[in-house]
C-alpha atoms as a printed R data frame, in Angstrom:
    type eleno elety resid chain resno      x       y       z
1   ATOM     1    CA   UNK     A     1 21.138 -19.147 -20.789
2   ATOM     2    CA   UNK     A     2 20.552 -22.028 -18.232
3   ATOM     3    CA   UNK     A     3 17.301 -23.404 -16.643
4   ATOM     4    CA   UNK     A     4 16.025 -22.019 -13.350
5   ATOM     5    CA   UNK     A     5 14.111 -25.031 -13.418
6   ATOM     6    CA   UNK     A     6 15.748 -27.936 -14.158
7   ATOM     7    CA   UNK     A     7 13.619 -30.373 -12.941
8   ATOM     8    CA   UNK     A     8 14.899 -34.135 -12.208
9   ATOM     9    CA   UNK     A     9 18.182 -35.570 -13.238
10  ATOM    10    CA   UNK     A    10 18.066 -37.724 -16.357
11  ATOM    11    CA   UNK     A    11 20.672 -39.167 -18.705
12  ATOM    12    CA   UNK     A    12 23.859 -38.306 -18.971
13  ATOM    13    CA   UNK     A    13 25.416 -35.452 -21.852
14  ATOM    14    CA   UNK     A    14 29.300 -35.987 -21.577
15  ATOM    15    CA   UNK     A    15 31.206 -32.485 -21.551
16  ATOM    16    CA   UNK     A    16 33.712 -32.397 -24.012
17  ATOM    17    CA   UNK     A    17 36.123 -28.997 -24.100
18  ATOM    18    CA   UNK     A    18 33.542 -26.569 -22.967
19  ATOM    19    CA   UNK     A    19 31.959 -24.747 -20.370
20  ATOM    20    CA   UNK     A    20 30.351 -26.467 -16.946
21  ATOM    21    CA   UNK     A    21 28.708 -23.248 -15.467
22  ATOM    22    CA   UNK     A    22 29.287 -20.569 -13.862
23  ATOM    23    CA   UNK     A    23 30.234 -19.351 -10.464
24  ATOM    24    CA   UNK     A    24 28.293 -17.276  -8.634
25  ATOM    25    CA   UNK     A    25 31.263 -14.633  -8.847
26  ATOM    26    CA   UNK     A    26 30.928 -14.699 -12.580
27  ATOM    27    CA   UNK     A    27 33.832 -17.035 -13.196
28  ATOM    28    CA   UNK     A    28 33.497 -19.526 -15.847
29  ATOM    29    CA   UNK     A    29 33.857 -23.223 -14.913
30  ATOM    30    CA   UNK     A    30 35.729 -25.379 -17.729
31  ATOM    31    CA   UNK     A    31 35.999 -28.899 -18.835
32  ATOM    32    CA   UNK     A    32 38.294 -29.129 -20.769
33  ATOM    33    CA   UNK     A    33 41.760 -30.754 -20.047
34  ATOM    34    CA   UNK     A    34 44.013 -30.360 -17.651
35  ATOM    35    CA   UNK     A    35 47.512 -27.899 -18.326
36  ATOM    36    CA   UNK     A    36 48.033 -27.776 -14.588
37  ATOM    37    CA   UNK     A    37 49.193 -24.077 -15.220
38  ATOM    38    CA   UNK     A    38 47.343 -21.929 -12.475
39  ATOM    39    CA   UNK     A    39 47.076 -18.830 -10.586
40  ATOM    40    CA   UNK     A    40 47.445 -18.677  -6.580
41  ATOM    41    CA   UNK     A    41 43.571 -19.017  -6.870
42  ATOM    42    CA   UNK     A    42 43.120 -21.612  -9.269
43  ATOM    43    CA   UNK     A    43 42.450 -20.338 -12.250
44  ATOM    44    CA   UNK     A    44 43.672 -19.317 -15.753
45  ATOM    45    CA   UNK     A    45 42.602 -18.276 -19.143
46  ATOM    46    CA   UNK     A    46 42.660 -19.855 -21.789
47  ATOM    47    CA   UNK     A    47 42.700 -19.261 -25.874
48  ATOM    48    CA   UNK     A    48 39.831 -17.216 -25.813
49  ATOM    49    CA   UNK     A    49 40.764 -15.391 -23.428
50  ATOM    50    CA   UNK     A    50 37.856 -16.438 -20.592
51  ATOM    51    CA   UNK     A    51 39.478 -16.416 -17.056
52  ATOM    52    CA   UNK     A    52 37.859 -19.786 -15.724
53  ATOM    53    CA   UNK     A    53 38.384 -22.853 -13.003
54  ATOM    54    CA   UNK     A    54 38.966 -26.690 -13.289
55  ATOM    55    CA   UNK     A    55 39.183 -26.893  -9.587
56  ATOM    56    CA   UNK     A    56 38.231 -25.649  -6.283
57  ATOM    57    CA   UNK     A    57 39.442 -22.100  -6.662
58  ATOM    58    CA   UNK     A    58 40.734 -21.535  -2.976
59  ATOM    59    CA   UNK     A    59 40.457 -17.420  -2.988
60  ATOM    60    CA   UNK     A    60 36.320 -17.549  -4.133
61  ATOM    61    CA   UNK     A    61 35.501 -20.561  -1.996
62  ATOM    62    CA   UNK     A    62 37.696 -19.089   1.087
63  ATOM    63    CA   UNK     A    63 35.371 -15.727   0.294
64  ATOM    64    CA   UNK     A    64 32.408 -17.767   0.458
65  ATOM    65    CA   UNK     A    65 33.398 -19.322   3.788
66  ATOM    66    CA   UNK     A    66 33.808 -23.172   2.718
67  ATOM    67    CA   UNK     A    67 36.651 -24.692   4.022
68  ATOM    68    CA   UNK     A    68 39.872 -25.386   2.314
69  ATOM    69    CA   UNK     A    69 43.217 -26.709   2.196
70  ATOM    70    CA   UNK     A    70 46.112 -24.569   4.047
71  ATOM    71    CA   UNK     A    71 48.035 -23.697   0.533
72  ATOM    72    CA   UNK     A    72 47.013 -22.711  -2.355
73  ATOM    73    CA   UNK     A    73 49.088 -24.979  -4.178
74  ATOM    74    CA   UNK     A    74 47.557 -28.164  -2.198
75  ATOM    75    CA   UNK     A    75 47.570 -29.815  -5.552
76  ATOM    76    CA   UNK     A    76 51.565 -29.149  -6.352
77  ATOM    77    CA   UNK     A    77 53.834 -32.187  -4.029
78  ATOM    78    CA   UNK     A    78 57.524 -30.920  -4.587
79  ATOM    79    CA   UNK     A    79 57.103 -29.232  -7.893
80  ATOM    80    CA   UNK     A    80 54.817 -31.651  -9.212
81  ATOM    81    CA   UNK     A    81 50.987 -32.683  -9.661
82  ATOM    82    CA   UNK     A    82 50.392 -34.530  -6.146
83  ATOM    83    CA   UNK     A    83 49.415 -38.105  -6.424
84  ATOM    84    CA   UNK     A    84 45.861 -37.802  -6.945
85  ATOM    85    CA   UNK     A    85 44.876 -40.139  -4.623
86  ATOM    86    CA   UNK     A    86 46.764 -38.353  -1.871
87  ATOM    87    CA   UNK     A    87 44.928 -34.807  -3.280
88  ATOM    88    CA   UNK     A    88 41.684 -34.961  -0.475
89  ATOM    89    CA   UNK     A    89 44.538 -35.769   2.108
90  ATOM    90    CA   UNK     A    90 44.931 -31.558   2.531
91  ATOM    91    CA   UNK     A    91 41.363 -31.018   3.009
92  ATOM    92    CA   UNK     A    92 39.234 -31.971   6.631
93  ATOM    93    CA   UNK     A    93 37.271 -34.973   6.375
94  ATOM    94    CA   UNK     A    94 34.905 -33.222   8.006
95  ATOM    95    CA   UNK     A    95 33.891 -29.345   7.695
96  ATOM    96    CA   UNK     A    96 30.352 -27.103   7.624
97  ATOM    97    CA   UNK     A    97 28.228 -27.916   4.504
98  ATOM    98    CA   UNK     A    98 29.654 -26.255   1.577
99  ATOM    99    CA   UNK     A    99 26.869 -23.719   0.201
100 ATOM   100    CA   UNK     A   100 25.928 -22.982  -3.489
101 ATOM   101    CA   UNK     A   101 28.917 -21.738  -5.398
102 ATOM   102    CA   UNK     A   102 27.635 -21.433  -8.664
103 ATOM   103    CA   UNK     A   103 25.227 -23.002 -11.633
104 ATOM   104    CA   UNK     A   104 26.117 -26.103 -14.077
105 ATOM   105    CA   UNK     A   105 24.414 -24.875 -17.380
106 ATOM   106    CA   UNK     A   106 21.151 -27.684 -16.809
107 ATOM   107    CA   UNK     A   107 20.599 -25.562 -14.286
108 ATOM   108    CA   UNK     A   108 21.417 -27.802 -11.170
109 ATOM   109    CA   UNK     A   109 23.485 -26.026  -8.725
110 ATOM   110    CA   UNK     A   110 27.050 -26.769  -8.047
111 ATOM   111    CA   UNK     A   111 28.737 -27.148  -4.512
112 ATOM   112    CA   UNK     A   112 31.767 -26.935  -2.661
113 ATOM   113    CA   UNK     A   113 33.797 -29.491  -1.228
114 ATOM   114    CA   UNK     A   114 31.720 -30.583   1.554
115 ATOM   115    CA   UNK     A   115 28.023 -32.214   1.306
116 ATOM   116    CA   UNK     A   116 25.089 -30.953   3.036
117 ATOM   117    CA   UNK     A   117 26.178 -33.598   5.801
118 ATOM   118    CA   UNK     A   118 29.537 -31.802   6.138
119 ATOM   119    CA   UNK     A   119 31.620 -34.703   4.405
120 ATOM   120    CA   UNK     A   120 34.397 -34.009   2.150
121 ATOM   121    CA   UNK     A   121 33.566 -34.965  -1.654
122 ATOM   122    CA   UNK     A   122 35.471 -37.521  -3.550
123 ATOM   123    CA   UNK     A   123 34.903 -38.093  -6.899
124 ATOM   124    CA   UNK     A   124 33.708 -41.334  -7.982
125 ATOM   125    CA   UNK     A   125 36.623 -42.547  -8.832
126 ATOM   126    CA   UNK     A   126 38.486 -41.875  -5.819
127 ATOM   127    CA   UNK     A   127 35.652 -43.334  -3.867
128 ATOM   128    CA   UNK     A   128 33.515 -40.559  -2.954
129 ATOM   129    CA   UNK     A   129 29.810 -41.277  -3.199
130 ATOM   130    CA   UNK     A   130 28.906 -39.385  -5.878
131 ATOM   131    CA   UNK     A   131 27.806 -40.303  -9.486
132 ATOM   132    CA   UNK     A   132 30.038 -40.098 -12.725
133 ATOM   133    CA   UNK     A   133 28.875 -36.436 -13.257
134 ATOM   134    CA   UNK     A   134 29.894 -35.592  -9.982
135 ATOM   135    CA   UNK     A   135 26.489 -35.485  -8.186
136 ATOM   136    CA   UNK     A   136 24.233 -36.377  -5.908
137 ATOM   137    CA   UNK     A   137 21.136 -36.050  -4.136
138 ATOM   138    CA   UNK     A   138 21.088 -34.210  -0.404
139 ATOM   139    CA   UNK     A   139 19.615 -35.266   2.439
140 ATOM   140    CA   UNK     A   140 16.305 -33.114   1.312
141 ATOM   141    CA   UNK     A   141 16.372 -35.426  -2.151
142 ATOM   142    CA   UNK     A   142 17.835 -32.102  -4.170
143 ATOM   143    CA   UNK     A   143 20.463 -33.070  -6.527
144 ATOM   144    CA   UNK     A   144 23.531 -30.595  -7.048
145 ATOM   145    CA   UNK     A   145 26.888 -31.340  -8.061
146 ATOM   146    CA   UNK     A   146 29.835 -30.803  -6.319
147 ATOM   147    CA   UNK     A   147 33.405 -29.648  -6.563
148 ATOM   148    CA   UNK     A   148 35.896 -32.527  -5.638
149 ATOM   149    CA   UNK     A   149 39.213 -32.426  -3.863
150 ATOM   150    CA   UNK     A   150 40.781 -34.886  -6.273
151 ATOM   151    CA   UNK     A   151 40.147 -35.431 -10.178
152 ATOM   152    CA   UNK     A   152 38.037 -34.596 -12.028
153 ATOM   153    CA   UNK     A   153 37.539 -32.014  -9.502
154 ATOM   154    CA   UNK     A   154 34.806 -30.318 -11.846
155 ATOM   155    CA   UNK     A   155 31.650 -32.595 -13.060
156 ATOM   156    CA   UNK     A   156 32.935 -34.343 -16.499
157 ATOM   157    CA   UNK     A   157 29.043 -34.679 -17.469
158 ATOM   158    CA   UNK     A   158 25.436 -33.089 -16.766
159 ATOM   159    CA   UNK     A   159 22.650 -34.509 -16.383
160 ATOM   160    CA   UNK     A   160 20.099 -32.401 -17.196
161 ATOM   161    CA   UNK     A   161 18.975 -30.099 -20.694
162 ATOM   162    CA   UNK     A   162 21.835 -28.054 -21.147
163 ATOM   163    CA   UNK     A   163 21.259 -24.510 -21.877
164 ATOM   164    CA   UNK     A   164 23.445 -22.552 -24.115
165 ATOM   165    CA   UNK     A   165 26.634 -20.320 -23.584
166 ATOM   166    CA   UNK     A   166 27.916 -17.487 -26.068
167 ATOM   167    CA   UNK     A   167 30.517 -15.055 -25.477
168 ATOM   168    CA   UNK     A   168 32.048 -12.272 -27.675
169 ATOM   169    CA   UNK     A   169 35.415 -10.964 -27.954
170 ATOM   170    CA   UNK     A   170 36.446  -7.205 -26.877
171 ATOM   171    CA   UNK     A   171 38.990  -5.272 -27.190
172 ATOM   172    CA   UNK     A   172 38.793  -3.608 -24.361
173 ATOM   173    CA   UNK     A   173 41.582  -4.328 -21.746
174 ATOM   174    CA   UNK     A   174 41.106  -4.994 -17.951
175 ATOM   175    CA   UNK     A   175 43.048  -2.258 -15.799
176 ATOM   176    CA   UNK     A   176 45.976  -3.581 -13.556
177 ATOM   177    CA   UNK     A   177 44.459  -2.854 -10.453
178 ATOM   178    CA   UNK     A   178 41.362  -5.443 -10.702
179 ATOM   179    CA   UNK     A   179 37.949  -4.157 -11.004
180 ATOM   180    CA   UNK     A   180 35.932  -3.967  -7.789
181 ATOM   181    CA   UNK     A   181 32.541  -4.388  -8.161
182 ATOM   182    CA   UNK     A   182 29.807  -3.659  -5.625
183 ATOM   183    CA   UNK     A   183 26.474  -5.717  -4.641
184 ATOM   184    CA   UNK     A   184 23.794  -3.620  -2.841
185 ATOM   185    CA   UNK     A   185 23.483  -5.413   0.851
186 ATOM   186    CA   UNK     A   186 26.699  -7.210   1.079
187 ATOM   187    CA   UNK     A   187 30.039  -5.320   2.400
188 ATOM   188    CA   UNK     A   188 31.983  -3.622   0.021
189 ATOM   189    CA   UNK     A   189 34.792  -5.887  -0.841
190 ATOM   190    CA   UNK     A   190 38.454  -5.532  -0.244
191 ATOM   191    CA   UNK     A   191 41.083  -3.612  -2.448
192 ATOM   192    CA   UNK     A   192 44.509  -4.017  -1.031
193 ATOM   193    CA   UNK     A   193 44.733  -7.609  -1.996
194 ATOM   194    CA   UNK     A   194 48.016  -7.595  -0.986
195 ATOM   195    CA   UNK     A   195 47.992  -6.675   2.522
196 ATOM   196    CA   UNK     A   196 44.811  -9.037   3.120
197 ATOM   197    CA   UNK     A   197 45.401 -11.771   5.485
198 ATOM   198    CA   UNK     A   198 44.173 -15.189   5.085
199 ATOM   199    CA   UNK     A   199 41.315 -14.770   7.985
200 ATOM   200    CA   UNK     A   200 40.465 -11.683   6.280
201 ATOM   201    CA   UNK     A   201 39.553 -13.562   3.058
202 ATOM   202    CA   UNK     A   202 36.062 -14.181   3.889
203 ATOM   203    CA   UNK     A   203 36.486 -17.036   6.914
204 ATOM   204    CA   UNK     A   204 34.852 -14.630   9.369
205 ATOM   205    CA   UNK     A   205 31.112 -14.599  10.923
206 ATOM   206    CA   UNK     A   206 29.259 -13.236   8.519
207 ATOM   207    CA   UNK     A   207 31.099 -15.414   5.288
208 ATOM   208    CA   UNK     A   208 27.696 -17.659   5.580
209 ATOM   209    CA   UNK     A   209 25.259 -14.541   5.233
210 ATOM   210    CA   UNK     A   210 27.232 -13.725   2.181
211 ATOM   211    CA   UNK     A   211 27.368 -17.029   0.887
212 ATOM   212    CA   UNK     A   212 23.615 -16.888   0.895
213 ATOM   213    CA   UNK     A   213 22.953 -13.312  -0.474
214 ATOM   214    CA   UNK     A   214 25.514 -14.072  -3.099
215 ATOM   215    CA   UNK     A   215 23.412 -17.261  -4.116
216 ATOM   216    CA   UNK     A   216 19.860 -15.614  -4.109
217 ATOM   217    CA   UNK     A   217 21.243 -12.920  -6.256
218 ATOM   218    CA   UNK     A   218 22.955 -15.565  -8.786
219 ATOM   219    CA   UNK     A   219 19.506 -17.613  -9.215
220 ATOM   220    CA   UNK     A   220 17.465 -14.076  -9.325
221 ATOM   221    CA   UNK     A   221 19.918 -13.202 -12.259
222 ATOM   222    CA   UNK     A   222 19.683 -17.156 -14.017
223 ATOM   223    CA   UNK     A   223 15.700 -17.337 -13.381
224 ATOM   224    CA   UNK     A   224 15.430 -13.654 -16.030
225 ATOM   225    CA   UNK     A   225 16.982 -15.965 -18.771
226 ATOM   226    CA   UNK     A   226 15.051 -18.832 -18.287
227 ATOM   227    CA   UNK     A   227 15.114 -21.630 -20.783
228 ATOM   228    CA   UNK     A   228 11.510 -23.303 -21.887
């Protein structure tokens, strides 16, 4: 459950090992540490068998219209884990504003790579401008997090009352061919993965209008289990 409300940001709760959020594609964002083991989109599972992100996952955010580094393995240098200092060197300095991508579990809302300015986001300790937790206030005072291009990539730390997260295994088994799943208003989405070009992945016109129904449908869904 996570707060549709969360209010103002207050102290810090370090994340230890455990869930972030979620994305508003129903991905699972993780914090615990990095295997630098993933998929062409930037994700694995892990013990538990939850598919979830660390980092920018390139195929959501490209279907969201945010813009991104060139490869999908922008993070590999040579068959090994690029420098991270040199890691925001594939990304634009400059790009549109990144829209909501998904929820923290305090209930703040959690951004792509780009602020609401259109600069690219460092993490603190790569000197971006954001606080420890990856955050910051927009230029309308609304705090968010955001998802750097170097690490810790996801926030390390929320600052609000977290809500809770509970899963429960199955043993039902995913079929091979993906599952497709359709949203009332927004086009239906593609199934030949394979023979989808990159400027078919969502970098069109009308990325933005999704980006925006997709959001309004994720804090519809978070605001029915509301924390008090």
């Amino acid at each position: 459950m996570i707060p549709s409300e969360p209010g103002a940001p207050g102290e810090v709760t370090a994340l230890t090992d455990e869930v972030v959020g979620m994305m508003a594609n129903g991905v699972l964002l993780d914090a615990h540490k990095q295997t630098w083991s993933y998929d062409m989109c930037g994700g694995h599972s892990d013990k538990k068998h939850q598919y979830h992100y660390h980092m920018p996952p390139i195929c959501y955010l490209k279907s969201m219209g945010v813009e991104f580094a060139d490869e999908h393995s922008w993070w590999i240098d040579e068959d090994e884990v690029r420098d991270f200092a040199d890691m925001k060197n594939m990304f634009s300095e400059t790009a549109s504003p990144s829209p909501v991508v998904g929820f923290a579990l305090d209930g703040f809302p959690i951004y792509g790579p780009y602020d609401s300015a259109g600069n690219r986001m460092s993490s603190a300790t790569y000197g971006g401008d954001v606080d420890q937790c990856n955050g910051k206030e927009d230029s309308d005072g609304n705090y968010g997090y955001y998802l750097t291009v170097d690490p810790p990539f996801a926030p390390p730390c929320l600052r609000g009352n977290k809500g809770a997260f509970t899963y429960s295994a199955t043993d039902k088994v995913c079929p091979r061919e993906g599952i497709s799943n359709t949203i009332i208003g927004l086009p239906d989405p593609e199934t030949k993965l394979e023979e989808t070009s990159e400027e078919e992945m969502g970098v069109g016109e009308s990325s933005g209008n999704i980006a925006h129904a997709l959001a309004s449908l994720f804090v519809t869904l978070m605001a029915s289990v509301t924390l008090v």
